[in-house]
N, CA, C and O of each residue as an XYZ file, in Angstrom:
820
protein
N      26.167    -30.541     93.985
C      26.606    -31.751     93.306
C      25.825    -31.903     91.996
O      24.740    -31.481     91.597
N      26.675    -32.574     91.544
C      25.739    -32.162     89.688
C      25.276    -33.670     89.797
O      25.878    -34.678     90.167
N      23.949    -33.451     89.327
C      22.862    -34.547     89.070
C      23.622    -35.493     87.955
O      24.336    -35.043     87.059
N      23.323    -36.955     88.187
C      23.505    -38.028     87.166
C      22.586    -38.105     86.070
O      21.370    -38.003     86.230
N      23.356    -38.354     84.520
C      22.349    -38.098     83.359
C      22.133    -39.210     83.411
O      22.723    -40.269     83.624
N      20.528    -38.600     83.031
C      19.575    -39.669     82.669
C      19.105    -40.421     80.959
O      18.719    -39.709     80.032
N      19.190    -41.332     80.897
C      19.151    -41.988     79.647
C      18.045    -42.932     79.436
O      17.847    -43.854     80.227
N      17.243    -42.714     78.286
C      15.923    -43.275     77.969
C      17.146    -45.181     77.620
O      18.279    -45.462     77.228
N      16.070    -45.808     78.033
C      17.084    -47.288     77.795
C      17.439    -47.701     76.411
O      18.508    -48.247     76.138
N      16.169    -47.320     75.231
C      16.704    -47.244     74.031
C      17.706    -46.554     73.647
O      18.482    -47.011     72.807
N      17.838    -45.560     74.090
C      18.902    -44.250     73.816
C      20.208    -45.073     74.666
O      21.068    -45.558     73.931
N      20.355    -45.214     75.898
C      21.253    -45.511     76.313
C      21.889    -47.622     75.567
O      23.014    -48.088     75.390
N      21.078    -47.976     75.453
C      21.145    -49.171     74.535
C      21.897    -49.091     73.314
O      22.836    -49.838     73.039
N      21.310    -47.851     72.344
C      22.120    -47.200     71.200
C      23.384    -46.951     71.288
O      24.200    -47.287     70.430
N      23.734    -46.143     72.665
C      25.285    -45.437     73.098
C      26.237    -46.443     73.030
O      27.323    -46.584     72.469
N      25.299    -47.314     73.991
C      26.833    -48.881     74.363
C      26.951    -49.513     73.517
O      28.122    -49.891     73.471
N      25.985    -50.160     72.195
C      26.094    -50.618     71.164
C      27.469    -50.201     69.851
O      28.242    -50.805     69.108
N      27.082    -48.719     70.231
C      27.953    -47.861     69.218
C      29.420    -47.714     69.766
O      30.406    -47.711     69.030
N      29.472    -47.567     71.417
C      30.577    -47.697     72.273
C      31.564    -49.362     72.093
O      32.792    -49.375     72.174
N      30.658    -50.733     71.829
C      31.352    -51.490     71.747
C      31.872    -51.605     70.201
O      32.870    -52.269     69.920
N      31.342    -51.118     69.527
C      31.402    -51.145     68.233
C      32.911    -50.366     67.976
O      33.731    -51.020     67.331
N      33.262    -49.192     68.381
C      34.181    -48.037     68.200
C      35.451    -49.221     68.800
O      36.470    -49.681     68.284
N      34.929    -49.363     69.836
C      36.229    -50.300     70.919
C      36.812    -51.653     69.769
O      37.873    -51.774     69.157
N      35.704    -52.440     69.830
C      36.346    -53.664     68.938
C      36.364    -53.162     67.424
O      35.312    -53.727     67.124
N      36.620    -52.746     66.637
C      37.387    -52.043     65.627
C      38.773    -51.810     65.998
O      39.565    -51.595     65.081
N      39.133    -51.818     67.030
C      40.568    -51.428     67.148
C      41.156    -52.651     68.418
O      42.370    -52.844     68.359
N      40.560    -53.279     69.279
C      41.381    -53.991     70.749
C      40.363    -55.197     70.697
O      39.303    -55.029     70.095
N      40.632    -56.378     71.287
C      40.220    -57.201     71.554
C      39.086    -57.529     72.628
O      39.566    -57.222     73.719
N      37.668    -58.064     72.813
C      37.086    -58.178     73.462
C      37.513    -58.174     75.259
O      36.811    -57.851     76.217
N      38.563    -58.541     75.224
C      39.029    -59.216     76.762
C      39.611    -57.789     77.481
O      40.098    -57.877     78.608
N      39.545    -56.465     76.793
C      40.457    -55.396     77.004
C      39.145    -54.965     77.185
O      39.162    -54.063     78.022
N      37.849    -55.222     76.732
C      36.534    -54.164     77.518
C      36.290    -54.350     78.775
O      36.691    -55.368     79.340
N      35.706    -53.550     79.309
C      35.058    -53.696     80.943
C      33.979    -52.900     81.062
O      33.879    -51.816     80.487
N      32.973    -53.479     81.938
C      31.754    -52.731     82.400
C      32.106    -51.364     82.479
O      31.509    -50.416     81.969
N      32.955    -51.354     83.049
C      33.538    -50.200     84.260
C      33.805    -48.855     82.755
O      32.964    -47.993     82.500
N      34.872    -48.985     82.137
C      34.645    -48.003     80.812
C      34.023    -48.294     80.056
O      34.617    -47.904     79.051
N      32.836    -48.916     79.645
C      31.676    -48.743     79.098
C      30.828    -47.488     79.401
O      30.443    -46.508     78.763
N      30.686    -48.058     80.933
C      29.917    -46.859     81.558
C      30.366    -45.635     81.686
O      29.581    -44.738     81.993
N      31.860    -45.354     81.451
C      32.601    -43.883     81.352
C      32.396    -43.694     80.163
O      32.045    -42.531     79.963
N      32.441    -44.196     79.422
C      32.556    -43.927     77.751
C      31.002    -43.364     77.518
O      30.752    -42.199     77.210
N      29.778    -44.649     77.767
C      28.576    -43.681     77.797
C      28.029    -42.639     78.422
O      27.066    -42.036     77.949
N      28.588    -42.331     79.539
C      28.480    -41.110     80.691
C      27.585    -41.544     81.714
O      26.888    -40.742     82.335
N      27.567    -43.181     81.986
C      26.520    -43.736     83.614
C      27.142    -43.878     84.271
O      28.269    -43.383     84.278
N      26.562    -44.799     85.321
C      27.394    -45.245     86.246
C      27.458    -47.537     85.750
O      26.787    -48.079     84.871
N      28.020    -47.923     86.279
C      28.386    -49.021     86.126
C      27.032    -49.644     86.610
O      26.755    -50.621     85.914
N      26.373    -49.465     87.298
C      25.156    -50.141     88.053
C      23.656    -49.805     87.306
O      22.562    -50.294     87.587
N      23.984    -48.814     86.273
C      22.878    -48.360     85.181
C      23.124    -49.892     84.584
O      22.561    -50.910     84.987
N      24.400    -49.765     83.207
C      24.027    -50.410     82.622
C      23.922    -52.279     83.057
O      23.340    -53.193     82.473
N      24.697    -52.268     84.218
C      23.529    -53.743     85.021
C      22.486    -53.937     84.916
O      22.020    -54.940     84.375
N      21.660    -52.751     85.554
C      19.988    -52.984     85.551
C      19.728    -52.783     83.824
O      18.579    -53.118     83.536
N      20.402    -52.393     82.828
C      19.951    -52.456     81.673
C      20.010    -53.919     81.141
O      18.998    -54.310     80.559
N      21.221    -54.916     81.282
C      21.445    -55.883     80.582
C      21.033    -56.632     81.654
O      20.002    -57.231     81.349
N      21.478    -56.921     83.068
C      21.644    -57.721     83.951
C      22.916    -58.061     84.296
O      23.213    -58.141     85.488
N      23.788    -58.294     83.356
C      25.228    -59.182     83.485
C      26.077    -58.415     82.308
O      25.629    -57.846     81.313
N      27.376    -58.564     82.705
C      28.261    -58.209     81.469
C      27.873    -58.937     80.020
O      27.604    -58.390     78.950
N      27.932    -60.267     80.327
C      28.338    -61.241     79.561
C      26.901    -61.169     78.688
O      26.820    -61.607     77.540
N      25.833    -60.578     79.377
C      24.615    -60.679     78.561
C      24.212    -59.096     77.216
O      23.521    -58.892     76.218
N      25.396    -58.217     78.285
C      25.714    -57.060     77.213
C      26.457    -57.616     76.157
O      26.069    -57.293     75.034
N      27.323    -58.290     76.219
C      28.215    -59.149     74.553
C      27.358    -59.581     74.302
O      27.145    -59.393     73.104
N      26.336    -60.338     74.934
C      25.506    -60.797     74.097
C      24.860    -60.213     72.726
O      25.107    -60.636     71.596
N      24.178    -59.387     72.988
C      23.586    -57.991     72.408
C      24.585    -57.638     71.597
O      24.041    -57.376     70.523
N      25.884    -57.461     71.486
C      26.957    -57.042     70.618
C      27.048    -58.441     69.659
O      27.490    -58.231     68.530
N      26.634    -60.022     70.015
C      27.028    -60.649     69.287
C      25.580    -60.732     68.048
O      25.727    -61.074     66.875
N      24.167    -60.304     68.720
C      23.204    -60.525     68.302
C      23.286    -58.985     66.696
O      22.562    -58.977     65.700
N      24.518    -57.831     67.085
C      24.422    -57.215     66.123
C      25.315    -57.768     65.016
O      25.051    -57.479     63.849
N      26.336    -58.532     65.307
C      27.270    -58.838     64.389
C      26.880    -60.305     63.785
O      27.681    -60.779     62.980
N      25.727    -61.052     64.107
C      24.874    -62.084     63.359
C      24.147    -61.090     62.215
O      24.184    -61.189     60.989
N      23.601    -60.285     62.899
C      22.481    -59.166     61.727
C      23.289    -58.978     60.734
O      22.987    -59.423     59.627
N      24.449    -58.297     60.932
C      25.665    -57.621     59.560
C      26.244    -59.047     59.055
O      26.700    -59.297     57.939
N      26.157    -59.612     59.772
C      26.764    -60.976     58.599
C      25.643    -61.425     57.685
O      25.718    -61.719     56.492
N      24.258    -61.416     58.737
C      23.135    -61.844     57.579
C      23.296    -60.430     56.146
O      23.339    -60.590     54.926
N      23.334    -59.491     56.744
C      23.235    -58.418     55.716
C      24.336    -58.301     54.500
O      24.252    -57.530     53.544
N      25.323    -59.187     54.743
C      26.606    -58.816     54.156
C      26.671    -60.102     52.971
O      27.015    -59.990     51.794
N      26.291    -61.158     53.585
C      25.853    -62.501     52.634
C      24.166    -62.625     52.099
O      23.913    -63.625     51.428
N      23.455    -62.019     52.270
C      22.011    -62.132     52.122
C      22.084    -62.146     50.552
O      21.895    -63.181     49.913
N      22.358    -60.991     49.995
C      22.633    -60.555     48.535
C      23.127    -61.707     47.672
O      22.781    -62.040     46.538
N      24.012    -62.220     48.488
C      25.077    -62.941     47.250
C      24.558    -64.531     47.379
O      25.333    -65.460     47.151
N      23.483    -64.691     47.680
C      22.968    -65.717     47.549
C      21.341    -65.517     46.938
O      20.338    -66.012     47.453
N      21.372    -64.842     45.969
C      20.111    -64.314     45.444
C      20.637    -64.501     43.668
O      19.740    -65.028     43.009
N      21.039    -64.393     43.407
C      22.110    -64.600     41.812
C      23.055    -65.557     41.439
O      24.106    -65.716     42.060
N      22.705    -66.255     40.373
C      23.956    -66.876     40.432
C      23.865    -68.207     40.395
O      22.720    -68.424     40.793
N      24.673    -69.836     40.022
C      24.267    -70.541     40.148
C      24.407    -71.069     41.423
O      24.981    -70.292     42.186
N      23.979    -72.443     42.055
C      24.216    -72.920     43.605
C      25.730    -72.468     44.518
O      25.944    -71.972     45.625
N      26.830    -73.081     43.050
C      27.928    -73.579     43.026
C      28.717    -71.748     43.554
O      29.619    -71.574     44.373
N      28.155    -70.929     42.939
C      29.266    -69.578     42.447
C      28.258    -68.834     43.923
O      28.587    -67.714     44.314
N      27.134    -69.537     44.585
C      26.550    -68.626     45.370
C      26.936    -69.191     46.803
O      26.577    -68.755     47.896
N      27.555    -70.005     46.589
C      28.334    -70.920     48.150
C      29.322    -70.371     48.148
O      29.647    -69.538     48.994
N      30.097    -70.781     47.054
C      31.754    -69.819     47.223
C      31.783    -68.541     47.175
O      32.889    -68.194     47.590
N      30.903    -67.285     46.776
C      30.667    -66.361     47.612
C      30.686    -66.048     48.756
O      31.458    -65.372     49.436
N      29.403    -66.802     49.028
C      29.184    -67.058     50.382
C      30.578    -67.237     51.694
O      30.883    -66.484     52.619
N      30.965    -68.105     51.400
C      32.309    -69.002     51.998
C      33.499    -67.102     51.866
O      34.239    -66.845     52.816
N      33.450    -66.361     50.956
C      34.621    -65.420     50.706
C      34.249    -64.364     51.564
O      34.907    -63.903     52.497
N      32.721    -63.896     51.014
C      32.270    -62.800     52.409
C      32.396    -62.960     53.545
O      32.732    -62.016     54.260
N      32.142    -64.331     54.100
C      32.739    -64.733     55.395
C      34.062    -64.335     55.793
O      34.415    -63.657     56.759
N      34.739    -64.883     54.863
C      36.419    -64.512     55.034
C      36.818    -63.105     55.484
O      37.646    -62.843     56.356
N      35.998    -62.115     54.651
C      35.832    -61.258     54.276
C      35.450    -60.419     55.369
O      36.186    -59.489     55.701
N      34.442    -60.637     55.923
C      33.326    -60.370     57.398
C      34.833    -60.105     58.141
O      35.458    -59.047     58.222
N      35.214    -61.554     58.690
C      36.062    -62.056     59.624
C      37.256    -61.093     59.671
O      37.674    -60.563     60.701
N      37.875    -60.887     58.143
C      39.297    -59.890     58.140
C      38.739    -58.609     58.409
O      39.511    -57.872     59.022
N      37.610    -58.116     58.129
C      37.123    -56.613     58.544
C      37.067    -56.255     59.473
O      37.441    -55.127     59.795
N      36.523    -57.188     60.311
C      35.961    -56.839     61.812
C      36.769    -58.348     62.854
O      36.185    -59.260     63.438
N      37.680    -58.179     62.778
C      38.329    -59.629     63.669
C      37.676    -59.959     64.941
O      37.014    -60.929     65.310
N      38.119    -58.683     65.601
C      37.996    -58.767     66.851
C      35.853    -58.884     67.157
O      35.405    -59.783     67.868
N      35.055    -58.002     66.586
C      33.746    -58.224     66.967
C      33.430    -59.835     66.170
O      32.911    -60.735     66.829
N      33.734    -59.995     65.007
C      33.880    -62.269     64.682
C      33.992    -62.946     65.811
O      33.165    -63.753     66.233
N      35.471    -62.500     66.559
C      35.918    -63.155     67.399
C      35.283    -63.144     69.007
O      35.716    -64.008     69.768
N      34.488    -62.385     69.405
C      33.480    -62.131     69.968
C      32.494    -63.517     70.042
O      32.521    -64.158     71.092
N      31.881    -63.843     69.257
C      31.105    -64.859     68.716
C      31.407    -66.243     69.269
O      30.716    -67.261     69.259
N      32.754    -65.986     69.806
C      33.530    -67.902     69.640
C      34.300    -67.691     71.215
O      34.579    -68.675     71.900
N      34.600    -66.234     71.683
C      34.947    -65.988     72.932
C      34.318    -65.895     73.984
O      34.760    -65.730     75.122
N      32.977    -66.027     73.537
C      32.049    -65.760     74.733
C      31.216    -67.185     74.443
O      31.167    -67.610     73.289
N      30.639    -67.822     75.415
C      29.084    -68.866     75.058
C      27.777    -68.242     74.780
O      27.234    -67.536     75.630
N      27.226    -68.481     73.576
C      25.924    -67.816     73.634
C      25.267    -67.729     74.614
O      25.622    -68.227     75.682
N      24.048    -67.004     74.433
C      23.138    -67.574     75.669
C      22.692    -68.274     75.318
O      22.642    -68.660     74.150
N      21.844    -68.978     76.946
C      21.584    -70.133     76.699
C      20.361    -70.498     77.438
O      20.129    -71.633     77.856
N      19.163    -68.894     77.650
C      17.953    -69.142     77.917
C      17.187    -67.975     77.338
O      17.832    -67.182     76.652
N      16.146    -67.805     77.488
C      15.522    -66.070     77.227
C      15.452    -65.698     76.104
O      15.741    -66.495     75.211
N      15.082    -64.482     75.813
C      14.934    -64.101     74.685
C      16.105    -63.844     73.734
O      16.044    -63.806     72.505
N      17.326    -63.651     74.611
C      18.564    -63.420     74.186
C      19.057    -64.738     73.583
O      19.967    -64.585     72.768
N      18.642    -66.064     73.811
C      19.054    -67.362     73.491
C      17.881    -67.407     72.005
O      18.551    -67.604     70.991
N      16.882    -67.319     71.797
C      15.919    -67.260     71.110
C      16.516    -66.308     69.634
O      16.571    -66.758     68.489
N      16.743    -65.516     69.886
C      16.620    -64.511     68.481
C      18.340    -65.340     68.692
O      18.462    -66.417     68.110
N      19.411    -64.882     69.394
C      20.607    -65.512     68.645
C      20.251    -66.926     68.169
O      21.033    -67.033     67.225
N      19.578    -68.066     68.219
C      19.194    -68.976     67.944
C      18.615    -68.969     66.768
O      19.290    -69.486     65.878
N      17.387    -68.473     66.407
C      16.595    -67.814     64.922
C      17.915    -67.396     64.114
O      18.213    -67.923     63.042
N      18.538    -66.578     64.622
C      18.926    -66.118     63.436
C      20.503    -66.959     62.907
O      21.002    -66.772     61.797
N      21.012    -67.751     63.822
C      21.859    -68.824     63.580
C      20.976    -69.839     62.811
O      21.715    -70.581     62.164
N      20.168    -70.028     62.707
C      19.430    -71.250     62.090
C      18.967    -70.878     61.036
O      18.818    -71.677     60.111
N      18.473    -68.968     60.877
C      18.257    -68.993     59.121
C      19.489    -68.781     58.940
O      19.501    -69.419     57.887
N      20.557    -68.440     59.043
C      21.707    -68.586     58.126
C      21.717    -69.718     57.878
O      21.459    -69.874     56.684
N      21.963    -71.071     58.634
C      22.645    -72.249     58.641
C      21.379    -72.499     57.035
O      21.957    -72.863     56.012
N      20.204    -72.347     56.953
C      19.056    -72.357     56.448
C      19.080    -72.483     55.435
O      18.754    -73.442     54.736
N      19.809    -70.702     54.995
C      20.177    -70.551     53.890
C      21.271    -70.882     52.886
O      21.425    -70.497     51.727
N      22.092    -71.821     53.760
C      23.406    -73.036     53.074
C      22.529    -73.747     52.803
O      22.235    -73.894     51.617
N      21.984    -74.267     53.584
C      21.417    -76.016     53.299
C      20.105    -75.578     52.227
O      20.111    -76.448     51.357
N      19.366    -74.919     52.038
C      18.462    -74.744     50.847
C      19.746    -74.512     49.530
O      19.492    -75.083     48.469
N      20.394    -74.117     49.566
C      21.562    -73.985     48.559
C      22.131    -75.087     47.969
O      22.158    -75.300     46.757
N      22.772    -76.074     49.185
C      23.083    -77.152     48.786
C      21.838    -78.053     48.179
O      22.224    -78.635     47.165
N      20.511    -78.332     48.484
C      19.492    -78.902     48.145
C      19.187    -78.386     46.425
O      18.676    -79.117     45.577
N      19.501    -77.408     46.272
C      19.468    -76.851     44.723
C      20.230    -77.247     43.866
O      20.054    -77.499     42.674
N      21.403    -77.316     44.739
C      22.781    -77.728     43.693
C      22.768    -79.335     43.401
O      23.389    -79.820     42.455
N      21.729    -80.368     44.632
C      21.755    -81.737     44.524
C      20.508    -82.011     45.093
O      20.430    -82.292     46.289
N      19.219    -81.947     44.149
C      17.790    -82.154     44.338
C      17.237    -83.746     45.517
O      16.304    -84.059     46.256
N      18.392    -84.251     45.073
C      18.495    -85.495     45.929
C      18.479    -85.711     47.482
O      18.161    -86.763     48.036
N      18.853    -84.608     48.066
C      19.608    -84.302     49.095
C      18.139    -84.200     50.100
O      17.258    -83.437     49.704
N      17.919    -84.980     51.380
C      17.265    -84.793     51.971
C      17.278    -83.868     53.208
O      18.305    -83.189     53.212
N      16.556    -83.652     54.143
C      16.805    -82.608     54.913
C      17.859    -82.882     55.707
O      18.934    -82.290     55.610
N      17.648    -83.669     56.425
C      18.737    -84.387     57.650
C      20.535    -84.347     56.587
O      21.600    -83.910     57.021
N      20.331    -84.838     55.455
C      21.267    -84.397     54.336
C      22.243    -83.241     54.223
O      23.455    -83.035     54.289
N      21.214    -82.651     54.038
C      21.044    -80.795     54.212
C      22.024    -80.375     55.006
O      23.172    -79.945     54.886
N      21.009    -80.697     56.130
C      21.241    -79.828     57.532
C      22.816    -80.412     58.005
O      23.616    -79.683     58.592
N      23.080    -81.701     57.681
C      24.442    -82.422     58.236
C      25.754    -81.770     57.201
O      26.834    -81.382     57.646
N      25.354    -81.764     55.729
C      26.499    -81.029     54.913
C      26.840    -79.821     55.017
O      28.002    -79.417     54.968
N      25.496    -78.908     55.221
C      25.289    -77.255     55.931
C      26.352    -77.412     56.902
O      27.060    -76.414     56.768
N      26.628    -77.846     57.433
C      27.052    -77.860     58.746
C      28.312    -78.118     58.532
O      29.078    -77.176     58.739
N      28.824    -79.237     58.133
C      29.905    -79.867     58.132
C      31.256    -78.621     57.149
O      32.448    -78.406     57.364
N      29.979    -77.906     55.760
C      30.449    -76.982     55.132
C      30.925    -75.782     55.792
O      31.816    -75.059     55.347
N      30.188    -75.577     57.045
C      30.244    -73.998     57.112
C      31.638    -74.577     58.547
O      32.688    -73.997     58.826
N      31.277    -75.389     58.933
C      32.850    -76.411     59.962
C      33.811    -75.804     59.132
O      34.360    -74.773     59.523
N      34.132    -76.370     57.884
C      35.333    -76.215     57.405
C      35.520    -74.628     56.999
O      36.637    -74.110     57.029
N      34.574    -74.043     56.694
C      34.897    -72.304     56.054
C      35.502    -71.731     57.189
O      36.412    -70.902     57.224
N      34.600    -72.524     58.554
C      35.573    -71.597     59.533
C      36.643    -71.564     60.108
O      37.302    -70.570     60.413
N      36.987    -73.225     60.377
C      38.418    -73.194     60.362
C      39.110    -72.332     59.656
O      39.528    -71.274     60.127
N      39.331    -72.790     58.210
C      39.982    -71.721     57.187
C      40.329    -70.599     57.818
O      41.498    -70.341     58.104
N      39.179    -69.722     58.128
C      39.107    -68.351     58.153
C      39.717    -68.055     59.656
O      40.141    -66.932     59.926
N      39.741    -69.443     60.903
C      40.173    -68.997     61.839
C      42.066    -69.107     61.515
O      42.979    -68.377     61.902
N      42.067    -70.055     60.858
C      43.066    -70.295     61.047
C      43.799    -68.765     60.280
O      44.302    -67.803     60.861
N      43.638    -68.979     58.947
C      43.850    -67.535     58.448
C      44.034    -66.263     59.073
O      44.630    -65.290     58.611
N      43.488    -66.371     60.118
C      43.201    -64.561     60.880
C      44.679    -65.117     61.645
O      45.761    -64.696     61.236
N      44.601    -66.012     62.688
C      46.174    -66.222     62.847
C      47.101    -66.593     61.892
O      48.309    -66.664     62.117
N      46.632    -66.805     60.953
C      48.391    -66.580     60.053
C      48.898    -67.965     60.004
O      50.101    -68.081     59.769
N      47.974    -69.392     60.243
C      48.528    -70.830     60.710
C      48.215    -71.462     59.128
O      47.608    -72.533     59.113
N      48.444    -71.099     58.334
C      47.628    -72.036     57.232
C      49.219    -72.844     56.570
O      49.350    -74.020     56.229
N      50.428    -71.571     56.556
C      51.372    -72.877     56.187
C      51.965    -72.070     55.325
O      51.990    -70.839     55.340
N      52.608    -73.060     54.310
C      53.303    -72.262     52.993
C      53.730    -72.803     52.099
O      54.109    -73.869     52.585
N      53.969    -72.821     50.970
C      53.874    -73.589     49.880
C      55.508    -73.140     49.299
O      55.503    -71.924     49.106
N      56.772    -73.703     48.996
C      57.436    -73.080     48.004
C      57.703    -71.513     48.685
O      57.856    -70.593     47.881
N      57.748    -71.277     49.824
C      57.911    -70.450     50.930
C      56.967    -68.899     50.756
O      57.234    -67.781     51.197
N      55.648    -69.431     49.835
C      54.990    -68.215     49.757
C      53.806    -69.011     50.855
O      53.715    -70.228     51.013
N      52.802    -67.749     51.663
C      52.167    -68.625     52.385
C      50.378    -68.351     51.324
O      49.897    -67.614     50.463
N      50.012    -69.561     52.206
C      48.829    -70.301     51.464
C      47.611    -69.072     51.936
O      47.285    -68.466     52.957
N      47.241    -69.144     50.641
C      46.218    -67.795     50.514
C      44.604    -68.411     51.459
O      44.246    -69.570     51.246
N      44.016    -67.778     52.156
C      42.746    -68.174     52.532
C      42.060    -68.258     51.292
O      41.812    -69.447     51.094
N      41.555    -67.409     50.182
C      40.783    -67.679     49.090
C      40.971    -68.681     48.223
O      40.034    -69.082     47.533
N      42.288    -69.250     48.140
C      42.366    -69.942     47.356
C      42.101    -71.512     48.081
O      42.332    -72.482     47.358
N      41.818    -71.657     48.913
C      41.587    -72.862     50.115
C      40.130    -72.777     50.083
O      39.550    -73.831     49.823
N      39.428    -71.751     50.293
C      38.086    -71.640     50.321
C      37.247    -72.122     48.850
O      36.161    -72.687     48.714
N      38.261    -71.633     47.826
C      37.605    -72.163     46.361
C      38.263    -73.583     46.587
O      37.776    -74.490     45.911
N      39.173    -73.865     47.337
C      39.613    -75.238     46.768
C      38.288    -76.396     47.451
O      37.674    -77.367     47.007
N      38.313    -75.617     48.768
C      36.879    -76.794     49.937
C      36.039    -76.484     49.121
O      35.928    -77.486     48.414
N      35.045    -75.365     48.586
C      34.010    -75.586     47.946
C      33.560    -76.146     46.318
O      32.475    -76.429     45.810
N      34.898    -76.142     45.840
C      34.737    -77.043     44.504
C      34.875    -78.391     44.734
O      34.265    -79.194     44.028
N      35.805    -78.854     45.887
C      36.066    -80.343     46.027
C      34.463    -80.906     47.103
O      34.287    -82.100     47.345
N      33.640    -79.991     47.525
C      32.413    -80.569     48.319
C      31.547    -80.500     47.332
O      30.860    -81.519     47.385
N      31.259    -79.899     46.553
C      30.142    -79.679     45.547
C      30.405    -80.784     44.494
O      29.392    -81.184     43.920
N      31.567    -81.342     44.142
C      31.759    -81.911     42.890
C      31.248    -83.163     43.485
O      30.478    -83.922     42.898
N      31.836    -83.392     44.995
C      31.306    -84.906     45.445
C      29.731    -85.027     45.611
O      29.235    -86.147     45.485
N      28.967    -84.004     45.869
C      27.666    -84.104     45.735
C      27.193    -84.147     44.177
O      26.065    -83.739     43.902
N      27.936    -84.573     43.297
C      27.139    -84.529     42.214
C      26.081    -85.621     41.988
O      24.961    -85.641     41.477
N      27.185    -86.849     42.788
C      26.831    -88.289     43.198
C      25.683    -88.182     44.387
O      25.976    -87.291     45.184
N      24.771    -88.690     44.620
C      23.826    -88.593     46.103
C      24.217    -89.191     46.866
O      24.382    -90.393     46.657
N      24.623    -88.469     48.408
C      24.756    -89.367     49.480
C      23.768    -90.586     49.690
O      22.583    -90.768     49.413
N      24.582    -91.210     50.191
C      23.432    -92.510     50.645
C      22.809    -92.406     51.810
O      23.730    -92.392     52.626
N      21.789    -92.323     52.395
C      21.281    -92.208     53.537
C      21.553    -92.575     54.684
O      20.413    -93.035     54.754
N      21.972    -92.814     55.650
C      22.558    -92.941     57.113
C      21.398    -94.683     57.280
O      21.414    -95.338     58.322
């Protein structure tokens, strides 16, 4: 009987990473299973258990890589530029992210984060410097703007980019004069009509 290969956990960590990666590029999260994971990397199904613990904590790990490439993909374009032209960037790469990779985006919103451990911790960190890096943005563009400010428009901003962009990936945005309504041009329209109203300072709660 031929012996079961053995896989260093980094090495085998690498395989399934790259395995979910190949998969969602092409099919939807709900079409993976433990079960061909583990054919695809060459284990058995009960390896990569004792590697993650749970399925749902292996997406995890797939969602913790597709936070990294979004930080990597917007990091840049908020380094140049004035507040105004480095949000609506911002807001397009998203778009952008989302139409490239649908199905690993959609990952993100199909599953619940975690919600203890170290796996809750770093997806947590690194959701909060993004959110971070809006709200220091907006604070530039309106010196006025206090944190609680910040952190509530950050928020409320990146609310609306995603609608947009969800709605967009399904195709729901509508149509104008029977051409349909462009995601970019919705995304420049929310971020010129939020920025212009901050020219004025919110009033404090």
């Amino acid at each position: 009987m031929a012996r079961p290969r053995q896989h260093a956990p980094e090495t085998l960590h690498a395989q399934v990473m790259a395995a979910c990666d190949a998969w969602l590029k092409e099919h939807p999260v709900h079409t993976l299973s433990l079960r061909s994971l583990a054919r695809e990397v060459g284990c058995a199904p009960s390896t990569l258990l004792k590697l993650y613990g749970s399925f749902n904590n292996l997406l995890q790990h797939v969602n913790i890589e597709t936070l990294g490439r979004l930080r990597v993909a917007i990091d840049p374009l908020l380094e140049e530029g004035s507040p105004e032209q480095r949000l609506k960037a911002l807001a397009l790469a998203y778009w952008e992210f989302a139409r490239r990779d649908p199905y690993r985006w959609q990952l993100l919103f199909d599953y619940p984060l975690a919600q203890e451990g170290e796996l809750d911790r770093r997806q947590s960190d690194m959701i909060e410097a993004l959110f971070l890096r809006v709200e220091n943005t907006l604070k530039e563009h309106q010196p006025a703007l206090d944190d609680m400010q910040a952190r509530r428009l950050g928020r409320t901003l990146w609310g609306s980019v995603h609608g947009l962009v969800q709605l967009g990936l399904n195709e729901r945005l509508g149509y104008w004069q029977s051409e349909p309504l462009e995601v970019e041009e919705l995304l420049d329209q929310l971020s010129t009509t939020m920025l212009a109203g901050l020219k004025t300072p919110p009033e404090s709660p």
